[in-house]
Structures are given as C-alpha cells and as structure tokens.
DSSP file (Angstrom, degrees, kcal/mol; ACC not computed):
  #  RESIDUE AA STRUCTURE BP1 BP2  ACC     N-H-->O    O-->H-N    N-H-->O    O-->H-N    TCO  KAPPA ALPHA  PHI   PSI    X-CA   Y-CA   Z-CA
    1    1 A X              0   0    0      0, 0.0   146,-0.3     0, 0.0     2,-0.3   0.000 360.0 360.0 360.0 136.9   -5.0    1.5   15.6
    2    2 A X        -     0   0    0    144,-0.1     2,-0.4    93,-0.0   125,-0.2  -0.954 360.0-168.6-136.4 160.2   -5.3    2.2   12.0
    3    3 A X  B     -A  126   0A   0    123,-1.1   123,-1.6    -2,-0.3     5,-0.1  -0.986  26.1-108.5-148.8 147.8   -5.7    5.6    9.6
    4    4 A X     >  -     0   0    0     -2,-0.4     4,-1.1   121,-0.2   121,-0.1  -0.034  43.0 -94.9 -41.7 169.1   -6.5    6.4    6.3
    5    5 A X  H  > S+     0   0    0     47,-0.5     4,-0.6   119,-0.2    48,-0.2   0.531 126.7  60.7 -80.4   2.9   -3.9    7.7    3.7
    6    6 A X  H  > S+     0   0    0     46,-0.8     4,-1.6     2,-0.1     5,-0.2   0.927  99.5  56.8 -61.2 -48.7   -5.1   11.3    4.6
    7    7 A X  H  > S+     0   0    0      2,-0.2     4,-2.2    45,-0.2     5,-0.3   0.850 104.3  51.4 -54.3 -41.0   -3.9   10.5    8.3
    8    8 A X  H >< S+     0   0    0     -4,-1.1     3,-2.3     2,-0.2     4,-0.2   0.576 114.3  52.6 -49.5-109.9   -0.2    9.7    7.0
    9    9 A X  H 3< S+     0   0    0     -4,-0.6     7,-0.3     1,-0.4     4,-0.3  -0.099 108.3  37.5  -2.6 -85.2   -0.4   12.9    5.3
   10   10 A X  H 3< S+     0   0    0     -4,-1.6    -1,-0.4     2,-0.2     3,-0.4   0.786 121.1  48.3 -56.7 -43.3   -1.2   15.1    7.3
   11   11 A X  S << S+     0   0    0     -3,-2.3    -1,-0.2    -4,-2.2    -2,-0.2   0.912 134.5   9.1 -57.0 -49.4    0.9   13.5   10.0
   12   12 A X  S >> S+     0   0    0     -5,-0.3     4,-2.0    -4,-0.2     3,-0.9  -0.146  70.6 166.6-129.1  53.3    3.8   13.1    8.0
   13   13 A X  T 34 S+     0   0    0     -3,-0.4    -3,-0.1    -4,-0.3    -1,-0.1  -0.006  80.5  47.3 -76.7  30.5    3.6   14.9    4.5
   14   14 A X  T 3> S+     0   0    0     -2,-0.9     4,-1.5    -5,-0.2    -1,-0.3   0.579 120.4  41.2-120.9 -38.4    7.5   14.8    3.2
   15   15 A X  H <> S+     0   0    0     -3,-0.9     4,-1.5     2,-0.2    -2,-0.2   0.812 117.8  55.7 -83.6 -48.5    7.6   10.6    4.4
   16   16 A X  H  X S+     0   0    0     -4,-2.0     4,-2.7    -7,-0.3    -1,-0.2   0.944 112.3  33.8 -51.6 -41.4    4.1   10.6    2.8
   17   17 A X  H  > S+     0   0    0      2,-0.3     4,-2.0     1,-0.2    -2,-0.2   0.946 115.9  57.0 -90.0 -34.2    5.0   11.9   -0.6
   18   18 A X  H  X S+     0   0    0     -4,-1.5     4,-1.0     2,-0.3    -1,-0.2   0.900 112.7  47.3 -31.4 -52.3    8.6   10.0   -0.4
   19   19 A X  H >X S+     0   0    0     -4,-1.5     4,-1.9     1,-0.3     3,-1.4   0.996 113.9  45.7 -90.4 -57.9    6.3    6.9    0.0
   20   20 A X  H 3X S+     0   0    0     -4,-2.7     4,-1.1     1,-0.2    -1,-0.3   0.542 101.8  58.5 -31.5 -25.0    4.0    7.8   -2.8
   21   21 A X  H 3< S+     0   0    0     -4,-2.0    -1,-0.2     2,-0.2    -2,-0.2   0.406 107.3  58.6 -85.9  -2.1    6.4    8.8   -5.6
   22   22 A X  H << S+     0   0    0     -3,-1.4    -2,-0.2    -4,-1.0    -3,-0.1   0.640 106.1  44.2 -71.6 -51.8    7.6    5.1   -5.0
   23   23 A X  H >< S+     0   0    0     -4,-1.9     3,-1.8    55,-0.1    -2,-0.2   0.944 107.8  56.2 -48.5 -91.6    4.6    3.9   -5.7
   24   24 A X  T 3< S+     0   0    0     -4,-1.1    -2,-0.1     1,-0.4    -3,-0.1   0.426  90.4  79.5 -35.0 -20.8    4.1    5.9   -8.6
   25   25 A X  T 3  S+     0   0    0      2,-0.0    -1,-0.4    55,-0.0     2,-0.3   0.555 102.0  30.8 -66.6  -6.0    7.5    4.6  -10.4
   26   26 A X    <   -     0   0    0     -3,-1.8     3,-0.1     1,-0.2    54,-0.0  -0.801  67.9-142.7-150.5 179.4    6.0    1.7  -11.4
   27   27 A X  S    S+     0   0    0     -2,-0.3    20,-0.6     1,-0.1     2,-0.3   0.879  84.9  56.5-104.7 -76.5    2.6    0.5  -12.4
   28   28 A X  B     -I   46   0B   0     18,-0.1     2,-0.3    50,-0.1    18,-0.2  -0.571  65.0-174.9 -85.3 115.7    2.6   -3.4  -10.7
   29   29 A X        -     0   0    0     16,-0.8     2,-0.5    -2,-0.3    16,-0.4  -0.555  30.3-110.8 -94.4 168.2    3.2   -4.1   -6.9
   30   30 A X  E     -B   77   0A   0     47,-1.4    47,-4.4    -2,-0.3     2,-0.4  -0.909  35.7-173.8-122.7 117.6    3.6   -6.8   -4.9
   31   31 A X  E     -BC  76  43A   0     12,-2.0    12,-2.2    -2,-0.5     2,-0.4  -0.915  10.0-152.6-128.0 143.5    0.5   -7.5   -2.3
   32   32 A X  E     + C   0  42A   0     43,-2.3    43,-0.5    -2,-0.4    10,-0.2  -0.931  21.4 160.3-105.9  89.5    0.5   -9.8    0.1
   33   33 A X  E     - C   0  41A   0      8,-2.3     8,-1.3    -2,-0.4     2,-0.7  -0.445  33.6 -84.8-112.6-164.1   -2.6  -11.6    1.7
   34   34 A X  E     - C   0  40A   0     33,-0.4     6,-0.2    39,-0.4     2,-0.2  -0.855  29.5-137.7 -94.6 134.0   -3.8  -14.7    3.6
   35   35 A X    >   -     0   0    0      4,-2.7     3,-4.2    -2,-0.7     6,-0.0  -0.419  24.0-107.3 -24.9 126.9   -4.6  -17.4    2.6
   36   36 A X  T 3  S+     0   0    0      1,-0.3    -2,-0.0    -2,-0.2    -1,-0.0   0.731 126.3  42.4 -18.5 -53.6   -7.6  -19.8    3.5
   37   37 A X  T 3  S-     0   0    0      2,-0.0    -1,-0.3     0, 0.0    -3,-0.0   0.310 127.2-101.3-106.7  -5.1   -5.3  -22.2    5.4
   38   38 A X  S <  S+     0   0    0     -3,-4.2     2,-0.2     1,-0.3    -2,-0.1   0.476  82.7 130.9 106.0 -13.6   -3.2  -18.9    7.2
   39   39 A X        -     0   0    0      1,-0.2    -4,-2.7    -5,-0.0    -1,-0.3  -0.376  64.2 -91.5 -85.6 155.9    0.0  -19.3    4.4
   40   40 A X  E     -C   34   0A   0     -6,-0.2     2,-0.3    -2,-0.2    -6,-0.2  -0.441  40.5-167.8 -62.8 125.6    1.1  -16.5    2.6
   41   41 A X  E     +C   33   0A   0     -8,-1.3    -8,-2.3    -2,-0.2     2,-0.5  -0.876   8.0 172.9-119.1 134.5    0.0  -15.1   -0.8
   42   42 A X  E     +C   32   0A   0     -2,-0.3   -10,-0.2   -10,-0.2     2,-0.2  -0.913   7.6 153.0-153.0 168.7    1.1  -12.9   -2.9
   43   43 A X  E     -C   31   0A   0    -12,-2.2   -12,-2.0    -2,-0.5     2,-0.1  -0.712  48.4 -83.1-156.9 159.0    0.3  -11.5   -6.6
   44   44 A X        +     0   0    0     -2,-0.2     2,-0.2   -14,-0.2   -14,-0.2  -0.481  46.1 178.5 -91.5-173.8    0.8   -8.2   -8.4
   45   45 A X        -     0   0    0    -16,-0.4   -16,-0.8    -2,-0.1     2,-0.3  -0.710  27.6-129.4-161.7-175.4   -1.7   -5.1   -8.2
   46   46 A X  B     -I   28   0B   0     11,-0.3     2,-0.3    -2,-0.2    11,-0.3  -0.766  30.1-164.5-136.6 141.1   -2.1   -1.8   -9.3
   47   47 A X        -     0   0    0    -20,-0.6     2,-0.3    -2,-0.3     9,-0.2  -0.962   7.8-162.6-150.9 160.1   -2.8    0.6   -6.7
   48   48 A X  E     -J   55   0C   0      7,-1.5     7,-2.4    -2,-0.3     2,-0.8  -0.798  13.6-150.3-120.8 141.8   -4.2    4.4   -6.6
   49   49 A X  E     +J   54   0C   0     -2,-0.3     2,-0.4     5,-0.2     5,-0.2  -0.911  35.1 162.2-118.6 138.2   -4.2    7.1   -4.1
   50   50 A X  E >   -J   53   0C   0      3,-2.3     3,-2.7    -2,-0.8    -2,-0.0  -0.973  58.4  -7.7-132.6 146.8   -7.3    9.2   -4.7
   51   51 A X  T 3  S-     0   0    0      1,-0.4    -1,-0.2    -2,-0.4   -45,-0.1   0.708 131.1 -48.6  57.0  69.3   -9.3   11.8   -2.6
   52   52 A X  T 3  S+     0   0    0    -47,-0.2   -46,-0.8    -3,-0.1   -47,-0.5   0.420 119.1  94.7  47.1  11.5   -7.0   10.9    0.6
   53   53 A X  E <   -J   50   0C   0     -3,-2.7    -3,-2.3   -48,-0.2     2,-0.8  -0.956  67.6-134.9-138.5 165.7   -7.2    7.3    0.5
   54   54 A X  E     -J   49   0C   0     70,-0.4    70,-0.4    -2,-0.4     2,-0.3  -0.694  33.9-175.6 -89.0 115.0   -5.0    4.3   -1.0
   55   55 A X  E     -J   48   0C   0     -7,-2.4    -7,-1.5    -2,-0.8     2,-0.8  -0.755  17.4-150.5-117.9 171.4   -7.4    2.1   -2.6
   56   56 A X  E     -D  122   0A   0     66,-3.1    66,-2.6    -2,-0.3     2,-0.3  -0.990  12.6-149.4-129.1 132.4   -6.5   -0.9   -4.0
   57   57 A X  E     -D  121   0A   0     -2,-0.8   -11,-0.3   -11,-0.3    64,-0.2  -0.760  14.6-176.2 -56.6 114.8   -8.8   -2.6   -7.3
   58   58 A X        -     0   0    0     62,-8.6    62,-0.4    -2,-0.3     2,-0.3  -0.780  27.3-109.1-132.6-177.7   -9.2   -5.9   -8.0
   59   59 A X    >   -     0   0    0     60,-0.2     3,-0.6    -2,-0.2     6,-0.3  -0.740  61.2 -79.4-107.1 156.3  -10.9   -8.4  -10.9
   60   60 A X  T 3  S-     0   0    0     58,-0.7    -1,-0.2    -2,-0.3     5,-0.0  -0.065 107.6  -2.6 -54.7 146.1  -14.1  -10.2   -9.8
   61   61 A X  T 3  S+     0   0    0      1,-0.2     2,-0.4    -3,-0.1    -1,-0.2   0.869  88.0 157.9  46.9  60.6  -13.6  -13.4   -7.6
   62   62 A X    <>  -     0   0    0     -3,-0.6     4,-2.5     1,-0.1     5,-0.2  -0.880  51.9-116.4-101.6 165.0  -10.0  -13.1   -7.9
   63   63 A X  H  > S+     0   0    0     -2,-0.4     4,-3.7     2,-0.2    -1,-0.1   0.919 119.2  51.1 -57.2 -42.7   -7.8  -15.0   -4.9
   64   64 A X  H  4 S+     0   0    0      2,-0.2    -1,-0.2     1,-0.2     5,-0.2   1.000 118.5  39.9 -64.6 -57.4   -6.4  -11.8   -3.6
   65   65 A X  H >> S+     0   0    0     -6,-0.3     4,-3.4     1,-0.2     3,-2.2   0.958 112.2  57.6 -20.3 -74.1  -10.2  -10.4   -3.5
   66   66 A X  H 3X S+     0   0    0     -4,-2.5     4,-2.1     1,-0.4     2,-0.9   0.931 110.6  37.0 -39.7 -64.9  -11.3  -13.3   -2.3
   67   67 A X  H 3< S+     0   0    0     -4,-3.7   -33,-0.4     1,-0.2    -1,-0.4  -0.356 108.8  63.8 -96.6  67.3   -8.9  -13.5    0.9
   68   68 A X  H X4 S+     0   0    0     -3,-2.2     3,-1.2    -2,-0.9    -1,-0.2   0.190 101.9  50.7-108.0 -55.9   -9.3   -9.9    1.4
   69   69 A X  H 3< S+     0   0    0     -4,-3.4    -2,-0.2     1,-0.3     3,-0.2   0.731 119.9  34.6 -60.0 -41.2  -13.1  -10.7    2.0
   70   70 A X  T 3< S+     0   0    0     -4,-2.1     2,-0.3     1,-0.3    -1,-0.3   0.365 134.8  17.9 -97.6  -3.4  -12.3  -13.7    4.7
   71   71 A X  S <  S-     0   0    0     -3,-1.2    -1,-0.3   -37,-0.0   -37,-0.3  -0.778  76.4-155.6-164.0 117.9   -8.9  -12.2    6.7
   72   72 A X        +     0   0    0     -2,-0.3    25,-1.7    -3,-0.2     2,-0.3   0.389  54.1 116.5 -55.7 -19.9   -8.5   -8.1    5.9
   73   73 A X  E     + E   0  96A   0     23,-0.2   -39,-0.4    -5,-0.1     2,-0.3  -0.464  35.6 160.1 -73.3 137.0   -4.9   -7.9    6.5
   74   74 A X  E     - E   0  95A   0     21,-3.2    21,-1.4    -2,-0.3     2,-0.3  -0.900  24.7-166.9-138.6 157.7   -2.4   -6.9    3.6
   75   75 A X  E     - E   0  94A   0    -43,-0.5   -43,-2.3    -2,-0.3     2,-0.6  -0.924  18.7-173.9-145.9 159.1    0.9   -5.8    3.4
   76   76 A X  E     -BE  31  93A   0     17,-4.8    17,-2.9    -2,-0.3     2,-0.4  -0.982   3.4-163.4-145.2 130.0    1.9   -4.3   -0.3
   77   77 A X  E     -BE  30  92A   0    -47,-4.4   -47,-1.4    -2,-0.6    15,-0.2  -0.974  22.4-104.1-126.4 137.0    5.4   -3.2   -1.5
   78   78 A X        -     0   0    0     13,-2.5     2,-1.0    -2,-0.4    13,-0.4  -0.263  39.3 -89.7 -83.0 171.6    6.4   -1.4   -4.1
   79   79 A X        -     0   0    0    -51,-0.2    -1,-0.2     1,-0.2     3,-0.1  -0.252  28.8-155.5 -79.8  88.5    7.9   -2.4   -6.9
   80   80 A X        -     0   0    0     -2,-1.0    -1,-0.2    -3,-0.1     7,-0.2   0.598  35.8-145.7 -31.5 -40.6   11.5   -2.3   -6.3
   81   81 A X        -     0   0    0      5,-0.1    -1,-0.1     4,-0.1     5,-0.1  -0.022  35.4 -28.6  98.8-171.1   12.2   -1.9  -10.2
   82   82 A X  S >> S-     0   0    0     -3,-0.1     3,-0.6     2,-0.1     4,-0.6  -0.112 104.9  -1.1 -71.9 161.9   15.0   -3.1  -12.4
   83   83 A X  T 34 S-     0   0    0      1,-0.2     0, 0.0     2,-0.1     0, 0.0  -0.103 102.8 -69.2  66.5-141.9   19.2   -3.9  -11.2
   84   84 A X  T 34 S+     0   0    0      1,-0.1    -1,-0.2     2,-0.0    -2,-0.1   0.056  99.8 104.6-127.9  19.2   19.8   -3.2   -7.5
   85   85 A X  T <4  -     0   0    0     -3,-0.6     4,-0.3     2,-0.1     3,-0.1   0.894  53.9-163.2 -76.2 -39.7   19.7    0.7   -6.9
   86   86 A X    ><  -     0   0    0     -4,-0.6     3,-1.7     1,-0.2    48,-0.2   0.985  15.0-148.8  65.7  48.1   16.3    0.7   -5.3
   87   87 A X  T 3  S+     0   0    0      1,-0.3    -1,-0.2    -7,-0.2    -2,-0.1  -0.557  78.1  17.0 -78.7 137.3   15.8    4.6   -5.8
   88   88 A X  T 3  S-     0   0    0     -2,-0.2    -1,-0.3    -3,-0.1    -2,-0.1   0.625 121.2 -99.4  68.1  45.9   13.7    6.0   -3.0
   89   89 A X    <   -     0   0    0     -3,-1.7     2,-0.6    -4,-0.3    44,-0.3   0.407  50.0 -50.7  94.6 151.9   14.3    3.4   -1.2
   90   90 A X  E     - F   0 132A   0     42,-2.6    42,-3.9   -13,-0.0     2,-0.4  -0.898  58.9-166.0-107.7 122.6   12.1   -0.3   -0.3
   91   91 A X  E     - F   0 131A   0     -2,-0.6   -13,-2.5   -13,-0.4    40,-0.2  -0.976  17.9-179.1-137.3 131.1    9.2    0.8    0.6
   92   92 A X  E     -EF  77 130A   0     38,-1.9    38,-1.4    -2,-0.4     2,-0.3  -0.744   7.7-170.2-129.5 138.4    6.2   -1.4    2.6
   93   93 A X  E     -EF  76 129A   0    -17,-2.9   -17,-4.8    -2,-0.2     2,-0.2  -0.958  12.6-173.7-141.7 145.8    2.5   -0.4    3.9
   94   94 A X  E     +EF  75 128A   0     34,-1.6    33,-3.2    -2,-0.3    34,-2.1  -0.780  27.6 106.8-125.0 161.1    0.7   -3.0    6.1
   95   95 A X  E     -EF  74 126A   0    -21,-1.4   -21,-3.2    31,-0.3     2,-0.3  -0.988  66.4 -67.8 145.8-165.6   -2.9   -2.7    7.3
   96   96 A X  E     -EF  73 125A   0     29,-1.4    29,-1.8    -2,-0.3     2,-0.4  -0.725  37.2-149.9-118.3 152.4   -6.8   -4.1    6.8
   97   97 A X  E     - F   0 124A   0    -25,-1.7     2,-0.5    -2,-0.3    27,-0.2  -0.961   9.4-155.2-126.7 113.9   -8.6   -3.3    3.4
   98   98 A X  E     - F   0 123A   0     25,-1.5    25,-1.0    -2,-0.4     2,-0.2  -0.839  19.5-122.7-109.1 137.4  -12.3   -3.1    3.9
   99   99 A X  E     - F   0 122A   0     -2,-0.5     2,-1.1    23,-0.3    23,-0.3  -0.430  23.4-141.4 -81.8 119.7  -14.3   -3.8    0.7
  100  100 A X  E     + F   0 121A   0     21,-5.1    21,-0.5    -2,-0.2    -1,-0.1  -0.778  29.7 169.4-116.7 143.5  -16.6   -1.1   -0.5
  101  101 A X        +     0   0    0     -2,-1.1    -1,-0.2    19,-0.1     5,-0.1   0.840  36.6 124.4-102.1 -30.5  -19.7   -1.7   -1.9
  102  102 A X     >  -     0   0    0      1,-0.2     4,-0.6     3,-0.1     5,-0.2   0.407  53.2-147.3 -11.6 137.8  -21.2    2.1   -2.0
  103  103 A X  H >> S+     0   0    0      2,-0.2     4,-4.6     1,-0.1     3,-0.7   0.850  94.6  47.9 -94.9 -50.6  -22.1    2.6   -5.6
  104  104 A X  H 3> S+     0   0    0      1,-0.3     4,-0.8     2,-0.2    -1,-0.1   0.806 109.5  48.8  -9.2 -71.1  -21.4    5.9   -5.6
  105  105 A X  H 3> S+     0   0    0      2,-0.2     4,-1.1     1,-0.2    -1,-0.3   0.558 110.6  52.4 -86.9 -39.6  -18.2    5.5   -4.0
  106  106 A X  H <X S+     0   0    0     -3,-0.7     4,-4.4    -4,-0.6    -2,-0.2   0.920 113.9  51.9 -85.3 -49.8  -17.4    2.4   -6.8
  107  107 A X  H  X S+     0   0    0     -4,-4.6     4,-1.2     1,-0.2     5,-0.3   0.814 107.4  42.7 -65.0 -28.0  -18.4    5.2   -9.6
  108  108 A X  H  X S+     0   0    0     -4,-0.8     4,-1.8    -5,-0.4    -1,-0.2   0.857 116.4  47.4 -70.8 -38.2  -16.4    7.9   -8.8
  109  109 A X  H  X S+     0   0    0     -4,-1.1     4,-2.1     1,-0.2     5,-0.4   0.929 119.1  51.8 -78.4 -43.4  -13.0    5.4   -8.1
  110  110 A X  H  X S+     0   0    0     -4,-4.4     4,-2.0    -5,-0.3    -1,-0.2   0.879 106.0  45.6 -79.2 -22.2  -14.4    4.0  -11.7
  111  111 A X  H  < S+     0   0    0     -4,-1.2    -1,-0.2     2,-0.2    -2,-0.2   0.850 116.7  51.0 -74.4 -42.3  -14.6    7.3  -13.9
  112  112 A X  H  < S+     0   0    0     -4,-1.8    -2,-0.2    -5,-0.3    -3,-0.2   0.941 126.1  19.7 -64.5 -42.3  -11.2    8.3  -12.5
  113  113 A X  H  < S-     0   0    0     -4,-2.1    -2,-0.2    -5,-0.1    -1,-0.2   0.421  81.7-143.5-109.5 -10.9   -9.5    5.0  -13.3
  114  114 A X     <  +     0   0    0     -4,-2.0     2,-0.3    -5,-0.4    -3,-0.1   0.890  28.4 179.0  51.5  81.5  -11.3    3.3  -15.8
  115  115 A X        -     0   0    0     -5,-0.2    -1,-0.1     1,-0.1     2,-0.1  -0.748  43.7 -87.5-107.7 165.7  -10.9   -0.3  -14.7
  116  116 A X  S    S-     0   0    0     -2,-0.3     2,-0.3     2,-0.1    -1,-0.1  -0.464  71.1 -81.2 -63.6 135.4  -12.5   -3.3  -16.6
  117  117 A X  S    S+     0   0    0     -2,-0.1     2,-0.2   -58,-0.0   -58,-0.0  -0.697  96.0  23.2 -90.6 163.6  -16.0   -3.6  -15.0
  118  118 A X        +     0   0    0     -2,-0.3   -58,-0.7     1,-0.1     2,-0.3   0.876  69.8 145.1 -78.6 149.5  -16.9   -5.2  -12.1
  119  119 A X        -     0   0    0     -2,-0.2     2,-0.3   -60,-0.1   -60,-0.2  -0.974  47.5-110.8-157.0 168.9  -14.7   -5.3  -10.5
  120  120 A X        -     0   0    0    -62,-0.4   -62,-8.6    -2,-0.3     2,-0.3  -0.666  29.8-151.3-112.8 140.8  -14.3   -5.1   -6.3
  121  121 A X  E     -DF  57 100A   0    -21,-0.5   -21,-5.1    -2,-0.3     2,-0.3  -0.958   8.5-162.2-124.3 141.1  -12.7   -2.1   -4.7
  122  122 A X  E     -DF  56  99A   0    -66,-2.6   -66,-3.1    -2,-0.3   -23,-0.3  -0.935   6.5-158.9-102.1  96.3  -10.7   -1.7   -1.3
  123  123 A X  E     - F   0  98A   0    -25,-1.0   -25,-1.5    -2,-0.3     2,-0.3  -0.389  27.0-126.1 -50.7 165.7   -9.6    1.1    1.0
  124  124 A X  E     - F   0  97A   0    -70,-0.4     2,-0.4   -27,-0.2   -70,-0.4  -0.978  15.0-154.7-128.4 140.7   -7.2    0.6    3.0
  125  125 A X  E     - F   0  96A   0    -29,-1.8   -29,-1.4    -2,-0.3  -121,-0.2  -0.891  30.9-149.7 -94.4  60.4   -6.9    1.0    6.8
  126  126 A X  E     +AF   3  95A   0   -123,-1.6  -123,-1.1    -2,-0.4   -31,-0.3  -0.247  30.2 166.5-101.1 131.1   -3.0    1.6    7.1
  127  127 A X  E    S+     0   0A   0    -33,-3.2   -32,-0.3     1,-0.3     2,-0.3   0.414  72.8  23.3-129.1   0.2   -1.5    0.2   10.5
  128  128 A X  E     - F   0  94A   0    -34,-2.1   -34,-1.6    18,-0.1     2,-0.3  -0.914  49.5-177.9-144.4 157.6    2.3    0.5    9.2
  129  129 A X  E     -GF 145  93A   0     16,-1.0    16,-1.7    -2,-0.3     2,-0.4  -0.977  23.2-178.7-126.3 141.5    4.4    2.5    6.4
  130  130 A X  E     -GF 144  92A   0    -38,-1.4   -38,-1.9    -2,-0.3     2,-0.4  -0.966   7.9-175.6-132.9 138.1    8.1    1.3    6.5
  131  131 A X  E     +GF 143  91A   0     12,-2.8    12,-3.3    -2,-0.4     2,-0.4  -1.000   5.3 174.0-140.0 139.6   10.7    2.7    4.3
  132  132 A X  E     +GF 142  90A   0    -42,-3.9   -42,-2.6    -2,-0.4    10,-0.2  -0.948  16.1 140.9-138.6 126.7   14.3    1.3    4.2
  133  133 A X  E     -G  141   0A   0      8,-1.3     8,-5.0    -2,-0.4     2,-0.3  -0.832  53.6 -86.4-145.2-166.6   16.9    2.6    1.6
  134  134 A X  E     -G  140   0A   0     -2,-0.2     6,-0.2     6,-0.2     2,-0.2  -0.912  29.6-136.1-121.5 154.7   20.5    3.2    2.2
  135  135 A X  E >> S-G  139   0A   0      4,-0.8     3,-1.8    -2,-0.3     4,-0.7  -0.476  77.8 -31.9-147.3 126.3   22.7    6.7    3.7
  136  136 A X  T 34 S-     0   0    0      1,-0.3    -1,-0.1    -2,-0.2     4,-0.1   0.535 108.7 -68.0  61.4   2.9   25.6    7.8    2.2
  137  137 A X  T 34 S+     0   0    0      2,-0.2    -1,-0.3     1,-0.1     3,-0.1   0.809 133.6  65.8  53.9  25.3   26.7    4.4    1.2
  138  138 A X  T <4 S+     0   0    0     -3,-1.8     2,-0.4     1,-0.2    -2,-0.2   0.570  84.1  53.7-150.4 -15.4   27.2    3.7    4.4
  139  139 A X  E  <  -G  135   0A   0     -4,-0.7    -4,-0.8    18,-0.0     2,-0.5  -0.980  58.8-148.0-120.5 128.2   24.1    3.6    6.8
  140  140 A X  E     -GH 134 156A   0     16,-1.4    16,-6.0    -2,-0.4     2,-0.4  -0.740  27.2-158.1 -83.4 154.4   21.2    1.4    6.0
  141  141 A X  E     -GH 133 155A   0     -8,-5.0    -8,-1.3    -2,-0.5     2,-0.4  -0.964  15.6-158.3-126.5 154.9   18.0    3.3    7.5
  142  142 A X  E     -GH 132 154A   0     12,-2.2    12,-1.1    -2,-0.4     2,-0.3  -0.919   2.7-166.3-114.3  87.2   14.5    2.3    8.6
  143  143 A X  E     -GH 131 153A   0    -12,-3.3   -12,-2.8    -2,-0.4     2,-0.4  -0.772   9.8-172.7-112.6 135.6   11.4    4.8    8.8
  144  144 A X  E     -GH 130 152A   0      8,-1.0     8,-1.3    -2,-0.3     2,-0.7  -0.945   9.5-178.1-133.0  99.8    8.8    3.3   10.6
  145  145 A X  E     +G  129   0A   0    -16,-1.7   -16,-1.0    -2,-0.4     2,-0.3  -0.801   7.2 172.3-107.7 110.5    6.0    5.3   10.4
  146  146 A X  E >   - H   0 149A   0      3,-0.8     3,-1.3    -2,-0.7     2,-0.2  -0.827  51.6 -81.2-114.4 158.6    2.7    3.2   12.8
  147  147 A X  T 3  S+     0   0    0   -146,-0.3    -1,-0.0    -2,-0.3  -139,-0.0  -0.432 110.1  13.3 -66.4 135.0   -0.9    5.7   13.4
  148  148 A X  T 3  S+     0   0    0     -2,-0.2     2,-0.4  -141,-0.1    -1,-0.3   0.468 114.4  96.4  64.8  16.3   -0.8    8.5   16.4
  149  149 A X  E <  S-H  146   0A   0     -3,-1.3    -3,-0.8     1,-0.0     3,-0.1  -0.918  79.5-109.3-148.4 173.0    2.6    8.1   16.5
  150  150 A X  E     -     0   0A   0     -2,-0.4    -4,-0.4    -5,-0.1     2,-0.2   0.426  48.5 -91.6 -54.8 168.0    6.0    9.9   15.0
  151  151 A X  E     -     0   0A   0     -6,-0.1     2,-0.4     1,-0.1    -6,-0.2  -0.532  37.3-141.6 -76.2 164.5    8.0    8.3   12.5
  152  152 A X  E     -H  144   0A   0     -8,-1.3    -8,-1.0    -2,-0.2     2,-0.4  -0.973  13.7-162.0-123.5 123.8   10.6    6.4   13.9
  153  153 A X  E     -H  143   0A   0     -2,-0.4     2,-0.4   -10,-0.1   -10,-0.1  -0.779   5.0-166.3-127.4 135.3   14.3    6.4   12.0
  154  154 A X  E     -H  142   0A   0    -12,-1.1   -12,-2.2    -2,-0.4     2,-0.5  -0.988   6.3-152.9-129.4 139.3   16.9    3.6   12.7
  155  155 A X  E     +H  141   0A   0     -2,-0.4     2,-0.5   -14,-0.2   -14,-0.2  -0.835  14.3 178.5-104.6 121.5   20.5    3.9   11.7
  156  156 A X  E      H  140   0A   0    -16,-6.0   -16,-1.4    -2,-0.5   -18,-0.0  -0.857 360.0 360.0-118.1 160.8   22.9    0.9   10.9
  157  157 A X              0   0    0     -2,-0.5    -1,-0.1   -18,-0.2   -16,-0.1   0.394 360.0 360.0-107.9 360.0   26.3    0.9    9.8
C-alpha cells in the first residue's frame, strides 16, 4: 500500500509537518536507489513538497533518474546537518517514484521551482515515514508512520 504526501497529512498532520520542517533545514538530501545490478546507490537531491505531493527533480539521464525509471523504489533522508545534535530528529521516507511526463504537470512544478531545463520530475508514492531522534536524553524513539495505518512510537532506554 502506498499514498501521496497529502495522505500523510491528513492522516497525521503534526508527524507530517515535524517531518517536513526537517526537510526544509537544509537544501541537499541523501536518496537512495537501485542500481542495475540490485547494489545500493546513493547521491544528493533537492526535494519539494508542492500541491500535496513530495516530488523529487532530477537533471536529464542522470544515474539516480536513470534507476528510478528501471526499479521505482527510493528511500531519501534528510540531511542530518552539521556536529551531532540532529534537531528534529533523523528523519527517513521510503516508497516508489513514478516519473511524470504530463506537460502541464512538468510546467506548473517548473514555474514554481525554476529548475535548469529539462529536466525529469517524480512523485512520490510514500510506503514509509520513519523518524528517530532522542527523549529527554534518555529514550531513543522511533515513529513509524506506514499508509492506512497509525503512527507507531517505540521507546528505548
């Protein structure tokens, strides 16, 4: 099961916006895709949330593009940022990115953001949101947020 980034929302708007203002500290993220041969790659990004969904922008024929287009799966974390405070937390979304070709759809994403042309655009299909930061200085926690059902919070000492 997968949902847009309207579905978080609305399902979970306080964990949504938590998980967006994390994004939003930093510019460059860290995306993960497959490889040809099934091995791991992974490369920085930019990414936007616009008109309920997270879409992700890429330059023509690039590798990440490239194996978007042959294996759909991603998982992208945001940029953890400088020392070892981690404010708001390490925070992960896994899911499929399906490639849109709509022109429309390409123009609207491109008047808002002004990327270098052409370039290939993704929504994204989100099938987990994970956030882990740390309690108190004393419990690490886990929100595991999966489509249709509640987030789910684990406490360690």
């Amino acid at each position: 099961m997968a949902a847009n980034w309207a579905t978080f929302v609305a399902a979970e708007p306080d964990f949504a916006k938590t998980v967006e203002d994390r994004f939003g500290a930093f510019t460059h993220h860290v995306l993960a895709t497959l490889r040809r041969d099934g091995s791991p790659r992974t490369t920085g990004l930019e990414v936007r949330f616009l008109d309920g969904e997270l879409w992700l922008g890429m330059m023509p024929d690039s590798l990440k593009a490239l194996d978007l287009r042959r294996d759909p799966r991603f998982a992208l974390m945001a940029n953890p940022g400088e020392g070892t405070a981690m404010g708001g937390g390490d925070v992960r979304i896994a899911g499929r990115a399906v490639e849109v070709d709509d022109p429309r759809t390409k123009r609207a994403y491109g008047e808002e953001v002004e990327p270098p042309e052409p370039f290939h655009l993704f929504r994204t299909e989100l099938t987990e949101v994970v956030r882990t930061g740390v309690e108190d200085e004393t419990y690490l926690v886990v929100q595991v947020w999966k489509p249709g059902e509640p987030v789910r919070t684990l406490k360690r000492t």
